[in-house]
C-alpha atoms as an extended CHARMM CRD file, in Angstrom:
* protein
*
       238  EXT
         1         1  UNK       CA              6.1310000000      -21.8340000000        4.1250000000  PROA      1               0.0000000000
         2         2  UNK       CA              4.3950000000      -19.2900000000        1.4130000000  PROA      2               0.0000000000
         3         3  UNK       CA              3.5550000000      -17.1090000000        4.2360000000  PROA      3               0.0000000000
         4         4  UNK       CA              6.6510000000      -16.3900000000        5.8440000000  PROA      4               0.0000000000
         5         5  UNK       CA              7.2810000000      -13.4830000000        4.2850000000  PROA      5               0.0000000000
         6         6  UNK       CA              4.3070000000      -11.7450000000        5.4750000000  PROA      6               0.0000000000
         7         7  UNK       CA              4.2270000000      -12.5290000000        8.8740000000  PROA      7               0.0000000000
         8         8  UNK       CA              8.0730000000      -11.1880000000        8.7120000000  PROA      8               0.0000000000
         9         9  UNK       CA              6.3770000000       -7.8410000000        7.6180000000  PROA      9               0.0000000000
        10        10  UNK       CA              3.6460000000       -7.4390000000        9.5320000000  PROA      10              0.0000000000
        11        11  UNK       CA              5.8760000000       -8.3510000000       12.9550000000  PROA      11              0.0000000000
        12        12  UNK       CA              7.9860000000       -5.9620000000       11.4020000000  PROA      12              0.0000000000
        13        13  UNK       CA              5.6650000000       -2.9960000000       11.1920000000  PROA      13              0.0000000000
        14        14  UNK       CA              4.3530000000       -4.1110000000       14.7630000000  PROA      14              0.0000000000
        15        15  UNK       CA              7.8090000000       -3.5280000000       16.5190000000  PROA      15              0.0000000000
        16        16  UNK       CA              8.4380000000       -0.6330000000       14.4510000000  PROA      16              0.0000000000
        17        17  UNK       CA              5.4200000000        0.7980000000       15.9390000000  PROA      17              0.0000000000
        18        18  UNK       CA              6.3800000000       -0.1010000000       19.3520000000  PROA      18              0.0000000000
        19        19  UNK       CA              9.6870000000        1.5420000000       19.1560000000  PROA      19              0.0000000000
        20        20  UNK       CA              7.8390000000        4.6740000000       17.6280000000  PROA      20              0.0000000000
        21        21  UNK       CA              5.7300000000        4.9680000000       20.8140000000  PROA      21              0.0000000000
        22        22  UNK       CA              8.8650000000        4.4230000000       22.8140000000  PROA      22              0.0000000000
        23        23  UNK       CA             10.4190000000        8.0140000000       21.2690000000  PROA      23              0.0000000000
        24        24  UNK       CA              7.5470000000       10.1780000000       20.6960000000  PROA      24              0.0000000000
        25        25  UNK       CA              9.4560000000       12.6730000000       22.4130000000  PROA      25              0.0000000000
        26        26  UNK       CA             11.2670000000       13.4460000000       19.7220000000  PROA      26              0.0000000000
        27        27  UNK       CA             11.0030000000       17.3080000000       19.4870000000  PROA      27              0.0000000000
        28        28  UNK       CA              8.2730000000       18.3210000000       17.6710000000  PROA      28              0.0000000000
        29        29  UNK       CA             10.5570000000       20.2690000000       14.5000000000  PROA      29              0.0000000000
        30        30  UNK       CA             12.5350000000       16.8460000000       14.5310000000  PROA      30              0.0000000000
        31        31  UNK       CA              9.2100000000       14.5200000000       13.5660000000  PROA      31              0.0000000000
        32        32  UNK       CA              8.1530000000       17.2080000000       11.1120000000  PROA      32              0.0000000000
        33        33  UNK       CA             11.0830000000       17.3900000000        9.0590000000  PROA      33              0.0000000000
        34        34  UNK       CA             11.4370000000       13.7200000000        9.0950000000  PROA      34              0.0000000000
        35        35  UNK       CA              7.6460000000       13.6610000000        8.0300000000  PROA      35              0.0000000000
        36        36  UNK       CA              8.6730000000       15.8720000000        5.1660000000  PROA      36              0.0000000000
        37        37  UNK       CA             11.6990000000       13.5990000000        4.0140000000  PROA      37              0.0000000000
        38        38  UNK       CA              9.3550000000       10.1250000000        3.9620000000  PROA      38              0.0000000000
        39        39  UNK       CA              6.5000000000       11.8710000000        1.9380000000  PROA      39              0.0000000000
        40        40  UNK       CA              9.6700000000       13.3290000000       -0.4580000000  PROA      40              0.0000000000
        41        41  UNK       CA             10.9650000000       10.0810000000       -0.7850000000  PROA      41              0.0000000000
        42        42  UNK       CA              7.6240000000        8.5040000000       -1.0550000000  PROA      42              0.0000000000
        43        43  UNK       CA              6.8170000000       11.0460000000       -3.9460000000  PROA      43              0.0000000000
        44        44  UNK       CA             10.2810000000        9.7830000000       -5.4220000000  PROA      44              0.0000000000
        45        45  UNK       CA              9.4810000000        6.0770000000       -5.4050000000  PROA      45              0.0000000000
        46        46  UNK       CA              5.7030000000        6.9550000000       -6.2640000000  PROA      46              0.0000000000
        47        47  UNK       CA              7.0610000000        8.6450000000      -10.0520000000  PROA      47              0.0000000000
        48        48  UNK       CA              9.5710000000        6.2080000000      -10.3190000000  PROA      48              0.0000000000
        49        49  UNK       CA              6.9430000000        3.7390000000      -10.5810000000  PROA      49              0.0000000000
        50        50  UNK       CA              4.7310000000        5.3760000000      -12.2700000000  PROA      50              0.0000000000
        51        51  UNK       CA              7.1920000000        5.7150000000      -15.2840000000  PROA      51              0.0000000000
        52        52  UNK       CA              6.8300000000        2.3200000000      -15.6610000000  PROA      52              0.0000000000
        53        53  UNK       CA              4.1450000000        1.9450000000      -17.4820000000  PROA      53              0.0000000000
        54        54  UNK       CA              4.2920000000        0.0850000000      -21.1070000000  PROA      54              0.0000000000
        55        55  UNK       CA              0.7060000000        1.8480000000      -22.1510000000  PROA      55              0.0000000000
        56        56  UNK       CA             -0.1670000000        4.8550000000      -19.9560000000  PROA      56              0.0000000000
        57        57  UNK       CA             -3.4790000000        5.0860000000      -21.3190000000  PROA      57              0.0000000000
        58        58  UNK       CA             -4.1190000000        1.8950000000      -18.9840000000  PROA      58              0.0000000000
        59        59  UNK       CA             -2.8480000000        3.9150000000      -15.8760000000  PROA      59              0.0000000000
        60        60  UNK       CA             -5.2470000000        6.4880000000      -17.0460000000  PROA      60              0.0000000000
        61        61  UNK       CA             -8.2710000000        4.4400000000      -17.7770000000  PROA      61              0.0000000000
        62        62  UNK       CA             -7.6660000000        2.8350000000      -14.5330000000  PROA      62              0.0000000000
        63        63  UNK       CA             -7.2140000000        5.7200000000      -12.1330000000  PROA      63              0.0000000000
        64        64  UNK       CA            -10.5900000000        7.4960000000      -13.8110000000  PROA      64              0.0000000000
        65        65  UNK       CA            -12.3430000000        4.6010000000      -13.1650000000  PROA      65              0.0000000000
        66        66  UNK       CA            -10.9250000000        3.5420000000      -10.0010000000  PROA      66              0.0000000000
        67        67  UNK       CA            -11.6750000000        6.7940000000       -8.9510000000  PROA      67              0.0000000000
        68        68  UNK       CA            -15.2860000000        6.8090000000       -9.9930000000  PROA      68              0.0000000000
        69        69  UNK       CA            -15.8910000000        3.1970000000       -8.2030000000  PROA      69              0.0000000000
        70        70  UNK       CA            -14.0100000000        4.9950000000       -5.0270000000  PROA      70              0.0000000000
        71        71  UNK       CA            -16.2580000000        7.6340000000       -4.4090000000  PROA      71              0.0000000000
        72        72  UNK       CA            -19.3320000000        5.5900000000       -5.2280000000  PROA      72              0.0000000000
        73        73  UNK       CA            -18.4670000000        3.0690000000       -2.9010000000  PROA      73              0.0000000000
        74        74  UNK       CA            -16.7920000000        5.5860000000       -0.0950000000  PROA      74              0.0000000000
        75        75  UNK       CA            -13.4410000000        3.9370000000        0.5650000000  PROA      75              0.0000000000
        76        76  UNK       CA            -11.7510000000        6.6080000000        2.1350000000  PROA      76              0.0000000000
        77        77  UNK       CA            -14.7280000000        7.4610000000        4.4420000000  PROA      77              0.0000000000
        78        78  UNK       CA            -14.9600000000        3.2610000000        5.2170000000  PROA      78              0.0000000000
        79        79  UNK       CA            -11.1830000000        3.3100000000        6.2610000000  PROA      79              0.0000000000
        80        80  UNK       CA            -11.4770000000        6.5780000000        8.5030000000  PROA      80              0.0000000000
        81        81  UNK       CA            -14.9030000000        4.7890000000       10.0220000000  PROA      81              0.0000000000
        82        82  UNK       CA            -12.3050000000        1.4870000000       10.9110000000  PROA      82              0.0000000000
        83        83  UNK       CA            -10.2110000000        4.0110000000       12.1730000000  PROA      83              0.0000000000
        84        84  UNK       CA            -12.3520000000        5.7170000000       14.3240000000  PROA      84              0.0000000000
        85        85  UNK       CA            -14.0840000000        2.3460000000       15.5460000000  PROA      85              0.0000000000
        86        86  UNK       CA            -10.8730000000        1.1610000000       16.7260000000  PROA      86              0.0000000000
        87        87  UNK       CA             -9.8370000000        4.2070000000       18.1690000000  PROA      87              0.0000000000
        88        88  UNK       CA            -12.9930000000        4.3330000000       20.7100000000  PROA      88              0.0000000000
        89        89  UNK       CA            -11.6770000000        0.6450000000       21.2200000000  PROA      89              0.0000000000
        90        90  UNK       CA             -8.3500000000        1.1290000000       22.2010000000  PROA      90              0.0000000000
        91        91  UNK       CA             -8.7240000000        5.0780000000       23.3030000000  PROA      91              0.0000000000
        92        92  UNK       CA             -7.1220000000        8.2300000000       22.0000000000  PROA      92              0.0000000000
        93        93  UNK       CA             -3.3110000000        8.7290000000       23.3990000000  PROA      93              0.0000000000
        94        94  UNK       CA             -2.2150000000       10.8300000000       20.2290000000  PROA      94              0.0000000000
        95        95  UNK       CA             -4.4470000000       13.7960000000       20.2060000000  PROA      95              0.0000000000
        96        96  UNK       CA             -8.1020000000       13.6760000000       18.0270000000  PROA      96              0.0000000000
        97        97  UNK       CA             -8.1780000000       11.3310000000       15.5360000000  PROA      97              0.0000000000
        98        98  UNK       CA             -4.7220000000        9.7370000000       15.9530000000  PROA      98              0.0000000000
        99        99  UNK       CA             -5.4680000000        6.3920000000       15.6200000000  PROA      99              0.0000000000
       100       100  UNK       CA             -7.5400000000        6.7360000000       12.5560000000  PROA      100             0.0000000000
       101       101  UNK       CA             -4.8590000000        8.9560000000       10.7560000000  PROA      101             0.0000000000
       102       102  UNK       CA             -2.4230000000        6.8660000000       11.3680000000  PROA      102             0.0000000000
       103       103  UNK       CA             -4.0760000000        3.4230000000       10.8270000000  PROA      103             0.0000000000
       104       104  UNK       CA             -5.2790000000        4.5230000000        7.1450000000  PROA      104             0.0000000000
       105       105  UNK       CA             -2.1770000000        6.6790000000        6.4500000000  PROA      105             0.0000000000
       106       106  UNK       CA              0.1670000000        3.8100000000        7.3870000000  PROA      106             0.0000000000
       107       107  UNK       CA             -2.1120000000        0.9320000000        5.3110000000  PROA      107             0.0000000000
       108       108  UNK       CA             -1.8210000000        3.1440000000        2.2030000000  PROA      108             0.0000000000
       109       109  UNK       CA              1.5820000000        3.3520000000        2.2440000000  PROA      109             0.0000000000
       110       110  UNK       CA              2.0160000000       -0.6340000000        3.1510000000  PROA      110             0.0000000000
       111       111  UNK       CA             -0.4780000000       -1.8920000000        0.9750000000  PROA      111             0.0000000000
       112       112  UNK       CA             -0.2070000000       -0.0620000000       -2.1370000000  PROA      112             0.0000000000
       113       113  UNK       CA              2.8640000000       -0.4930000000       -4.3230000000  PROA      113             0.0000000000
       114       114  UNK       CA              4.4020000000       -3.3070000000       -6.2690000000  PROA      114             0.0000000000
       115       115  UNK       CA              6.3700000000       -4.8310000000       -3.6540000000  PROA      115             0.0000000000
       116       116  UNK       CA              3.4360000000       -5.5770000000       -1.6430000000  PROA      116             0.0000000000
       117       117  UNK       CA              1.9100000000       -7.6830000000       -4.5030000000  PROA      117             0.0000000000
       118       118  UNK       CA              5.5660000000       -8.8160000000       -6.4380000000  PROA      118             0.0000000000
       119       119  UNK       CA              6.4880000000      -10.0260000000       -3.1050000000  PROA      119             0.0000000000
       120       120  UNK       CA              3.7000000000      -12.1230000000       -2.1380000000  PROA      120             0.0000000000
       121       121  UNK       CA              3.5460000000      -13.4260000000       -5.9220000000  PROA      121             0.0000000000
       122       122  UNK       CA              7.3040000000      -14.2320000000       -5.3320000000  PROA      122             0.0000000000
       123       123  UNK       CA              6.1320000000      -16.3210000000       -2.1170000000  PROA      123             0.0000000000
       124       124  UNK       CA              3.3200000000      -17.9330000000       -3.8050000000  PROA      124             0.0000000000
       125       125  UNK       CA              4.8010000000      -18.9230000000       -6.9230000000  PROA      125             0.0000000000
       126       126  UNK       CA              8.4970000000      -19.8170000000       -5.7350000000  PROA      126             0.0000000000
       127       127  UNK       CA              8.8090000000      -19.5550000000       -2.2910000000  PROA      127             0.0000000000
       128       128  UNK       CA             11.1500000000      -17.1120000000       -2.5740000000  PROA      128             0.0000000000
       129       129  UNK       CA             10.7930000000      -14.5190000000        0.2130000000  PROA      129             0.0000000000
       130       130  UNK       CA             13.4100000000      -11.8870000000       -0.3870000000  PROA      130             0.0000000000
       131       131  UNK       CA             11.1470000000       -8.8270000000       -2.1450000000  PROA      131             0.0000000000
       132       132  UNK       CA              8.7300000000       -9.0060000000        0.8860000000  PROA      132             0.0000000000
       133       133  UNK       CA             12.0710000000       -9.3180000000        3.3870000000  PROA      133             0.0000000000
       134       134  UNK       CA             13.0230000000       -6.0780000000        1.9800000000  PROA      134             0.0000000000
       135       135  UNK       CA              9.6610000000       -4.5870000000        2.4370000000  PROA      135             0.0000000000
       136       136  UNK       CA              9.5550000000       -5.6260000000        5.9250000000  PROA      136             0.0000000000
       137       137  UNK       CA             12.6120000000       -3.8220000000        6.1850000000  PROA      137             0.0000000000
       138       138  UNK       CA             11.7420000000       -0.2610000000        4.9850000000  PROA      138             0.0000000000
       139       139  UNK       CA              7.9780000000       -0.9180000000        6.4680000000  PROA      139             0.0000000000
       140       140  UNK       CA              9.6560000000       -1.0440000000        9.8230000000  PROA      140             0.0000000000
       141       141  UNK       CA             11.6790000000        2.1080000000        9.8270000000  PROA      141             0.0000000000
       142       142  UNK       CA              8.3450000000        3.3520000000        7.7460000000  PROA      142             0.0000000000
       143       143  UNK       CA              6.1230000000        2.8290000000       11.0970000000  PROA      143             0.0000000000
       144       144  UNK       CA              8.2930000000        3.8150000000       13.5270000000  PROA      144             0.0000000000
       145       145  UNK       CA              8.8980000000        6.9390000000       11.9410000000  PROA      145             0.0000000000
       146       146  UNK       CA              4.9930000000        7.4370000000       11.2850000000  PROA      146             0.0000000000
       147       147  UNK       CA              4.1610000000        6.5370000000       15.1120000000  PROA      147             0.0000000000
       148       148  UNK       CA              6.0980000000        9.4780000000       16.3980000000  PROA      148             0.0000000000
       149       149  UNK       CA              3.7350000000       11.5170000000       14.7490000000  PROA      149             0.0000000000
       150       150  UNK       CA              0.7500000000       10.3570000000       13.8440000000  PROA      150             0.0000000000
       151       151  UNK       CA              0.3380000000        7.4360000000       16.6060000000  PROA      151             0.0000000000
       152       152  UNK       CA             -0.5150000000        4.6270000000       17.7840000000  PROA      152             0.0000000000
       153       153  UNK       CA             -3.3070000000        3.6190000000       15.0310000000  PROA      153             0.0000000000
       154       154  UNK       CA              0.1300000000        2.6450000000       12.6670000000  PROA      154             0.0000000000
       155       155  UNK       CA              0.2060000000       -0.9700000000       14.4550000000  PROA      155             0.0000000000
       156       156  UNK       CA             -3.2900000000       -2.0240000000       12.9640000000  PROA      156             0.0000000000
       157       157  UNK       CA             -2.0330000000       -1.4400000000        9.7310000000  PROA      157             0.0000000000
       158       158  UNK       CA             -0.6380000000       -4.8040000000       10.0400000000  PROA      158             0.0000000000
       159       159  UNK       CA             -3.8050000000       -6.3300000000        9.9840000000  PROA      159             0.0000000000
       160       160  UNK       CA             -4.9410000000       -5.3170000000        6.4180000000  PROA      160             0.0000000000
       161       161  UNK       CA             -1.1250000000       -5.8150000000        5.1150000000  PROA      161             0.0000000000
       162       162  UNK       CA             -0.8860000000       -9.6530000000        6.3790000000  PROA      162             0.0000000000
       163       163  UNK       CA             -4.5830000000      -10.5050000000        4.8800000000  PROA      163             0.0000000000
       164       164  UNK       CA             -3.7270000000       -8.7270000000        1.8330000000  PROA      164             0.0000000000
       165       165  UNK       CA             -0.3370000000       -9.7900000000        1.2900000000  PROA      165             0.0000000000
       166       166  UNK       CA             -0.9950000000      -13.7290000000        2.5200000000  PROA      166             0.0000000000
       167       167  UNK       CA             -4.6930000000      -13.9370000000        0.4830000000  PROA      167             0.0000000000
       168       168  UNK       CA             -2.2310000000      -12.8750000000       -2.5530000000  PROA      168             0.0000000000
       169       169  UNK       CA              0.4740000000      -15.5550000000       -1.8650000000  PROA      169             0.0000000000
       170       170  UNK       CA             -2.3450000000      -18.0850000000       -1.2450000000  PROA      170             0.0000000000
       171       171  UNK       CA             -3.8610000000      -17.7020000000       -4.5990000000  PROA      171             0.0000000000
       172       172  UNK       CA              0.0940000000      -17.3650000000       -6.1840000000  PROA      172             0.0000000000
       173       173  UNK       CA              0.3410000000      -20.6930000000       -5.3830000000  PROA      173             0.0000000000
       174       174  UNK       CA             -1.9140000000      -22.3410000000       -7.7710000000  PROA      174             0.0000000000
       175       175  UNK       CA             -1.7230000000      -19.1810000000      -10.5850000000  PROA      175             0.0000000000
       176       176  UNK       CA              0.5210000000      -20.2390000000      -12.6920000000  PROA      176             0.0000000000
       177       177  UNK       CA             -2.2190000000      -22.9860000000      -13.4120000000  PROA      177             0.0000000000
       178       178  UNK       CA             -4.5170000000      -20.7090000000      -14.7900000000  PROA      178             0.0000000000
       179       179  UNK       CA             -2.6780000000      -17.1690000000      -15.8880000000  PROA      179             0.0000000000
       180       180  UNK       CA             -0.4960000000      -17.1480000000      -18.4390000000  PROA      180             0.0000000000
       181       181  UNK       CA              2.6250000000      -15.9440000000      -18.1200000000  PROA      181             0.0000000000
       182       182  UNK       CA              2.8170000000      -12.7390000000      -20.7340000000  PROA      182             0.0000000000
       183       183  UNK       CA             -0.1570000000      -11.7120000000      -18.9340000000  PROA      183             0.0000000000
       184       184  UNK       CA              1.2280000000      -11.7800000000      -15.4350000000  PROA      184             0.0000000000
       185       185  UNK       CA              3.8260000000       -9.8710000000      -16.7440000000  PROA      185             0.0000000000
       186       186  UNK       CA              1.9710000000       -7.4010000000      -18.7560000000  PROA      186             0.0000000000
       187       187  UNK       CA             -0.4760000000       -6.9110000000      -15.2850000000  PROA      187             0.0000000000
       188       188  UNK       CA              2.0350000000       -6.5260000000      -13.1290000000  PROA      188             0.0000000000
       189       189  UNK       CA              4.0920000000       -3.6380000000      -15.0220000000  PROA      189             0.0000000000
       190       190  UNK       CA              0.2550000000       -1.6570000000      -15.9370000000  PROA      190             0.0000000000
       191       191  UNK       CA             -0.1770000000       -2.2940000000      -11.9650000000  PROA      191             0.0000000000
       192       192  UNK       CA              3.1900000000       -1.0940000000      -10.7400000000  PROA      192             0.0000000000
       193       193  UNK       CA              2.3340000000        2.1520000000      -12.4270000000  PROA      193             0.0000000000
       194       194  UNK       CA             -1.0180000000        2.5750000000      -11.1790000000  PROA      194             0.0000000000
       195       195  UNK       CA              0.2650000000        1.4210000000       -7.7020000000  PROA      195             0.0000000000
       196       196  UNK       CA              2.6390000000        4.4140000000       -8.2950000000  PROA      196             0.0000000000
       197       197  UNK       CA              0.4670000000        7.0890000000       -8.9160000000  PROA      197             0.0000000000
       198       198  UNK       CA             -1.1890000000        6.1160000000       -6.0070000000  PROA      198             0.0000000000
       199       199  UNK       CA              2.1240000000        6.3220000000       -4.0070000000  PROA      199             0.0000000000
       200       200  UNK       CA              2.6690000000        9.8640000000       -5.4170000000  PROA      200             0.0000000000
       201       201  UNK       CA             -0.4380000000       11.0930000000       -4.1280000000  PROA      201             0.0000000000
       202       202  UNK       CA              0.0570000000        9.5600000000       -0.4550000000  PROA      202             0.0000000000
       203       203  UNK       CA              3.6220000000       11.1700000000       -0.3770000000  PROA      203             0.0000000000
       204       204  UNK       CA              1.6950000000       14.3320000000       -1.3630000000  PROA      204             0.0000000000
       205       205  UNK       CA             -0.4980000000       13.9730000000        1.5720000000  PROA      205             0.0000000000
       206       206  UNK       CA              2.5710000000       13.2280000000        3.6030000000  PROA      206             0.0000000000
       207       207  UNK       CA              4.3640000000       16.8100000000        2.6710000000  PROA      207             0.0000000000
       208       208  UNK       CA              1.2160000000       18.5090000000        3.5800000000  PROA      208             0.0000000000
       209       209  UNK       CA              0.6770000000       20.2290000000       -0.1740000000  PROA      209             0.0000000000
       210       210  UNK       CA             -2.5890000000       18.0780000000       -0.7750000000  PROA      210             0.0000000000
       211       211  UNK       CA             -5.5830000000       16.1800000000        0.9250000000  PROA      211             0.0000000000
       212       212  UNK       CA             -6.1460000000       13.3150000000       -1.4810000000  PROA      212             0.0000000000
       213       213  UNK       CA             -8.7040000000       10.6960000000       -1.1820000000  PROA      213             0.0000000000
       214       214  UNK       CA             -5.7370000000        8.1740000000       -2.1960000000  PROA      214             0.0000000000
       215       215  UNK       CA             -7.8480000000        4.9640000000       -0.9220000000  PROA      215             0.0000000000
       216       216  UNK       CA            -11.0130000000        6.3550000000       -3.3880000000  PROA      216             0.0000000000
       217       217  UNK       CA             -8.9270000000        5.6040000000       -6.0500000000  PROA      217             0.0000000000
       218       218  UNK       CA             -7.3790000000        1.6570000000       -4.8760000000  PROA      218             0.0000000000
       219       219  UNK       CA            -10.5140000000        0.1800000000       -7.2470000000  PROA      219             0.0000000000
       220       220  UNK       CA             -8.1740000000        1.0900000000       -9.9890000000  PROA      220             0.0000000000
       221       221  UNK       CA             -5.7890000000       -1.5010000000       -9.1620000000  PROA      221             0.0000000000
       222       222  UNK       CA             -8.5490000000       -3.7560000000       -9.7520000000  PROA      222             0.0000000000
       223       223  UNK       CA             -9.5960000000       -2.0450000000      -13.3050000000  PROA      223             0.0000000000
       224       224  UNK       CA             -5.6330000000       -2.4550000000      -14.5420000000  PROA      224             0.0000000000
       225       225  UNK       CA             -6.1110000000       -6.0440000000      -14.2050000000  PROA      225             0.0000000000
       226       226  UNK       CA             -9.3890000000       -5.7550000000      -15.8780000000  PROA      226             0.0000000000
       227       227  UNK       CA             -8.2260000000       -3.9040000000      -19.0700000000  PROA      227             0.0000000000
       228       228  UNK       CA             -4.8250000000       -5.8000000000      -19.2610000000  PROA      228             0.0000000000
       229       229  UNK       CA             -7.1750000000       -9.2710000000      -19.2240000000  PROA      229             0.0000000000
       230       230  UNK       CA             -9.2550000000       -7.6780000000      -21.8600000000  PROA      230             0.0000000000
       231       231  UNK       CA             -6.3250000000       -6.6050000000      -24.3760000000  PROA      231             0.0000000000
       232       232  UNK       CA             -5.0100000000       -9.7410000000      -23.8410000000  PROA      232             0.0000000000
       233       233  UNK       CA             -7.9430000000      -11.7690000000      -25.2020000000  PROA      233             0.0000000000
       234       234  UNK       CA             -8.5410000000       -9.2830000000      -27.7520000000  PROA      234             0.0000000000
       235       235  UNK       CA             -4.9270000000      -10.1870000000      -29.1150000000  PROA      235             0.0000000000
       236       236  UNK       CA             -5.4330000000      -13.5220000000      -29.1180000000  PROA      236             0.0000000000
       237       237  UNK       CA             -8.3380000000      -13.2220000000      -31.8580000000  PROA      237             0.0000000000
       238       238  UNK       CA             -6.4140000000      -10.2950000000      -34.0680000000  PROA      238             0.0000000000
C-alpha cells in the first residue's frame, strides 16, 4: 500500500499531539528551554541540508523567486487565516492565537524538508516505507513537544502533511514513466537544499532571534524544480 507510510505519520503527529495536551503542565522554564533545543537542532538539520547543494546559484535563484511569488500571493497570511478559521471552530484553549501558531508552525516544520518528499517518492516508486517511518518518528516527539507550548492547533498539521505527502506518493507511482532518472536526482539534491534553507529559517523562528515569513518563500520549492527541468533540457541540446 503506497500510502502507508503517510498515514503512519500523520497518526503519528496526531498522538503526539494528544500526549502534548496531556503534559502542558510542564513548568513554563521547562517548555522554553526545550523550545530552544528543537529550533537549535532544527537550525542544525536546516544547514546541514542546505550544504547540499551541487549549484547554489539554484538555491539562490529559487529562494529570490520563491520569495517574490510568496509575498505576491500571501502564503503566510493564507496559513495564519486557516489558522485562525479553525481556531474560532474548535475554540481557543492555549491563549490568543494558539491554534493558528501552532497549526502553521508545526506544518512548516512537517512539510518542508527532504524527508517529507524522499519519503513519499520512496513509497511511490518502491514501496519502500522506511524514510517516512523515520519521519513519523521524530514528527511525533516533534508535536508533542510543540503542543506543550504552542497548542492544540499542532494536530491539524496532519491534514496538510497526509495530502501533501500521499498526492506525492500517488504521482511517484507512475514517475519513473515520464522523469528521467539524472533529473530526479539532480531535483531532489537542488530541492533538499532549498528545503533546508527553509528549515534554517523556521528553527530561527523557533529560538525566538527572527520573525520570518518561512511559508512566503515555499514557491521556491516549486522554482528548483523549474530551473533544474530547464538546465536539463538545455544540456541535452549543448
Amino acid at each position: 500500500m503506497f500510502l502507508m507510510g503517510t498515514i503512519v505519520n500523520g497518526l503519528l503527529i496526531i498522538v503526539g499531539t494528544l500526549l502534548g495536551k496531556l503534559l502542558h503542565r510542564i513548568p513554563e522554564s521547562m517548555k522554553t528551554t526545550v523550545m530552544y533545543a528543537i529550533g537549535l537542532s532544527v537550525i542544525v538539520l536546516g544547514l546541514q541540508m542546505g550544504l547540499k547543494s551541487e549549484n547554489f546559484l539554484i538555491v539562490i535563484l529559487s529562494l529570490v523567486i520563491g520569495a517574490v511569488l510568496g509575498e505576491i500571493l500571501s502564503l503566510e497570511d493564507k496559513l495564519n487565516q486557516v489558522g485562525l478559521w479553525l481556531e474560532k471552530k474548535v475554540g481557543n484553549s492555549g491563549g490568543e492565537g494558539s491554534i493558528s501558531q501552532g497549526f502553521v508552525t508545526a506544518t512548516l516544520i512537517f512539510v518542508i524538508g527532504a524527508m517529507a518528499i524522499i519519503g513519499a517518492l520512496d513509497s511511490g516508486i518502491r514501496g519502500d516505507h522506511d524514510v517516512l517511518y523515520t519521519k513519523s518518528i521524530i514528527d511525533g516527539f516533534t508535536a508533542l513537544i510543540l503542543t506543550t507550548t504552542l497548542g492544540i492547533g499542532v494536530i491539524f498539521s496532519a491534514i496538510p502533511v497526509m495530502l501533501y505527502q500521499g498526492l506525492i506518493a500517488l504521482f511517484a507511482t507512475k514517475i519513473d514513466q515520464f522523469v528521467p532518472q539524472v533529473l530526479m536526482d539532480q531535483f531532489i539534491v537542488e530541492m533538499t537544499a532549498t528545503g533546508g534553507v527553509m528549515i534554517f529559517a523556521i528553527g530561527l523562528n523557533l529560538t525566538g532571534l527572527t520573525k520570518i515569513k518561512v511559508a512566503n518563500l515555499l514557491p521556491g520549492i516549486i522554482v528548483t524544480g523549474l530551473i533544474v527541468f530547464a538546465m536539463y533540457q538545455f544540456k541535452q541540446y549543448i
